[in-house]
N, C-alpha and C positions, 0 to 999 in steps of 0.2 A: 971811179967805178960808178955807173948806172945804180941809180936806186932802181927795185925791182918795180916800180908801179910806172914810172918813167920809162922803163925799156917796154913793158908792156904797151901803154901808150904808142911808143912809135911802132911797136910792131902791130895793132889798132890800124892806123894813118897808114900803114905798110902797105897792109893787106886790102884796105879800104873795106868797103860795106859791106859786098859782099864776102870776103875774107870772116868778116865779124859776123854774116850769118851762117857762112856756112860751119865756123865752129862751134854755134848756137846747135845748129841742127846737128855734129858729131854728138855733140855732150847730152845733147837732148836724148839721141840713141842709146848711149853708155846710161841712162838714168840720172846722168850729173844734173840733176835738173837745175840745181840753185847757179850752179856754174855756165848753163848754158843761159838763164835766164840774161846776167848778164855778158852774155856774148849778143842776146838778141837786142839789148838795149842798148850796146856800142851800133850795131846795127838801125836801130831806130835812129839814130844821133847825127851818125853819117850819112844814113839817105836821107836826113831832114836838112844837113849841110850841104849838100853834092844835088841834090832834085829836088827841094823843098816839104813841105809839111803836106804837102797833099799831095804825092808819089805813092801808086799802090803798095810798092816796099816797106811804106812808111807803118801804112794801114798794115802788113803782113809780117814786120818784125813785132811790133806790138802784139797781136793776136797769138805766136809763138811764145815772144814770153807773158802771154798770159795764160797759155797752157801749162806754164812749167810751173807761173805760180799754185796753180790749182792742184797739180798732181805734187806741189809741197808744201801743201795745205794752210797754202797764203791764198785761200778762195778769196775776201775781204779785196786782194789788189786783184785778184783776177780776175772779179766782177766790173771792177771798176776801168780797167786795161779794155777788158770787152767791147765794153760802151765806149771810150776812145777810140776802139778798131769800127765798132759800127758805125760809127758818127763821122766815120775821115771814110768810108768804103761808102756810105748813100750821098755822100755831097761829089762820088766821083760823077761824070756825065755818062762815061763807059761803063758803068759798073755791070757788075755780072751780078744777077738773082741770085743766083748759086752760091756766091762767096756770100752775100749778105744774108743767105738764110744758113748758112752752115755757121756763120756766126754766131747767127741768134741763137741757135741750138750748143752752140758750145758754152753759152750765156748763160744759159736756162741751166744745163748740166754744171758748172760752176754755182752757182745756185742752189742746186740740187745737193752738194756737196755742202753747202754752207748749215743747211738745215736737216741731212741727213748724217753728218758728222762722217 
């Protein structure tokens, strides 16, 4: 019999990346925050395997679970997740303004969070 972290795993590899975000993003809906976090971070794993470490996905699984840290009151990793999504989103050539100021603002609000309790 499959151990239960084993069968997860292959069904991870199954579903591949974006399988692993998009059940980031259900859980994230339902409020499962700490559960989707790690669905976004199997998601970080696999687009860092499959498209390398500088694949917008890469920068966009990260910034999701650093949402879910924030909103479960792990500010501390979500500031720090932040600044990893910033730092992979201005080194893109393409990058969009947009994504990298909506980041910083979700930085600043993680933050905000840190020192407003």
């Amino acid at each position: 019999m499959f151990p239960f972290r084993q069968l997860g795993d292959w069904l991870i590899r199954r579903g591949g990346p974006g399988g692993a975000f998009t059940a980031g993003l259900n859980n994230m809906d339902k409020g499962k925050f700490s559960i989707a976090a790690e669905a976004f971070q199997d998601a970080e794993r696999l687009y860092t395997e499959q498209f390398g470490a500088s694949h917008p996905r890469v920068a966009e699984a990260i910034a999701y679970r650093a949402w879910c840290y924030a909103k479960s009151n792990r500010e501390a990793d979500a500031v720090e997740l932040y600044r990893k999504a910033i730092e992979l989103e201005s080194k893109r050539p393409d990058r969009r303004g947009d994504r990298l100021q909506q980041l910083v603002q979700q930085l600043a609000w993680a933050r905000s969070k840190m020192t407003n309790g």
